[in-house]
N, C-alpha and C positions, 0 to 999 in steps of 0.2 A: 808669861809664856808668849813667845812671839810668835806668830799664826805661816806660815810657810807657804807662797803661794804655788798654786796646783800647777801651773807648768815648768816649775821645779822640779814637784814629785815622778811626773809621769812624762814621757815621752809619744806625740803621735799623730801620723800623718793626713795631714788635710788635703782631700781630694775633691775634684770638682763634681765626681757623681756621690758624694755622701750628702747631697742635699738634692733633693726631687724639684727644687723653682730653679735651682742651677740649671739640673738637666731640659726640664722645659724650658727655659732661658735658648740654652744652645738648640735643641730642636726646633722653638719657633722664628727663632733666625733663621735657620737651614731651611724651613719651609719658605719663610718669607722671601729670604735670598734664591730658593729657587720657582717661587710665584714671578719674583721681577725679573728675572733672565727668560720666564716663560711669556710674561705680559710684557716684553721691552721686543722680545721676538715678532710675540703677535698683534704690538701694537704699528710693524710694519706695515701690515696688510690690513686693519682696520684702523677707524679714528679715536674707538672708545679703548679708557685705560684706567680697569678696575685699581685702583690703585688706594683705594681705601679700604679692601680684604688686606693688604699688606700694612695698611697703616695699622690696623687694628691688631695684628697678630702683635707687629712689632712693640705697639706701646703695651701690651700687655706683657710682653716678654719683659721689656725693661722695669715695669713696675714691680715683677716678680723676682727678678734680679736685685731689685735695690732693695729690698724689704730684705732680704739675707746680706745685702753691704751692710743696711743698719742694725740687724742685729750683731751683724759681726763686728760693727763699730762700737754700739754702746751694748750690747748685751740685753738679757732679759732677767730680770731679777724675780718676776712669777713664776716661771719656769726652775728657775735659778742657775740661764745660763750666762759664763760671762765675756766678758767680751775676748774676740779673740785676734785683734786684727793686732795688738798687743806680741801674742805669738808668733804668728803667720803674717806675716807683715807681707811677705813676697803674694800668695796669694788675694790677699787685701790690694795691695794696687793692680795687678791683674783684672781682680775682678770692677773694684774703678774705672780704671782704664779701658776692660768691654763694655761700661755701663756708659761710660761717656760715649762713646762710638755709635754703640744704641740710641741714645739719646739725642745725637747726633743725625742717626739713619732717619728719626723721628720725624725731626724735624724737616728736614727733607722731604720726608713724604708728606706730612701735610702743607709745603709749597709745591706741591705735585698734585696730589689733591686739590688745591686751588686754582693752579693753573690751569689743570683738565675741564673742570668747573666753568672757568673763565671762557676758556676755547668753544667749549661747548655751547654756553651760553651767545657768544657771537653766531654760532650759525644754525641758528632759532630765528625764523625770520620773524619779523616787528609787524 
């Protein structure tokens, strides 16, 4: 008997709010994106630029994001789920492709975080 695979039998559509680290994924970007247009604002009129509350949301966002690319990549056999990026192909690199961005913004902020650091530290007098 040859075993029939499951996304033969059944038909069904992969959304981005069927997984709860997706949705926080996209909300702690929206918060964080609009912490830095708050603190890019208010970094006009003062020197200081909290800019490690954004780092922070972001890498957390990303890591909770990627833990659903990898299962969706290699699946979970505990569970007994399996991989799906096999089906959903299109949402598979989507979701890549915001993770790189992410991961991306990351980095960024911690040369932002360093820089701030740096600045700061020059006007510390000796």
């Amino acid at each position: 008997m040859v075993p029939i695979p499951f996304h033969l039998l059944s038909t069904s559509l992969a959304k981005f709010n069927h997984s709860l680290k997706i949705i926080y994924f996209v909300a702690a970007l929206s918060v964080a994106g609009f912490f830095s247009i708050i603190t890019t604002l208010g970094s006009l009129y003062s020197l200081t630029k909290p800019a490690a509350f954004g780092l922070g949301i972001v890498a957390s966002a990303t890591g909770a994001a990627a833990s659903v690319a990898y299962i969706g990549l290699k699946g979970n056999t505990h569970v007994r789920w399996g991989k799906v990026c096999s089906m959903y192909g299109k949402f598979c690199r989507y979701l890549g492709a915001s993770i790189g961005v992410s991961l991306f913004a990351s980095v960024m902020l911690v040369l932002l975080v360093l820089l701030s650091v740096y600045s700061l530290s020059k006007k510390i007098p000796k």
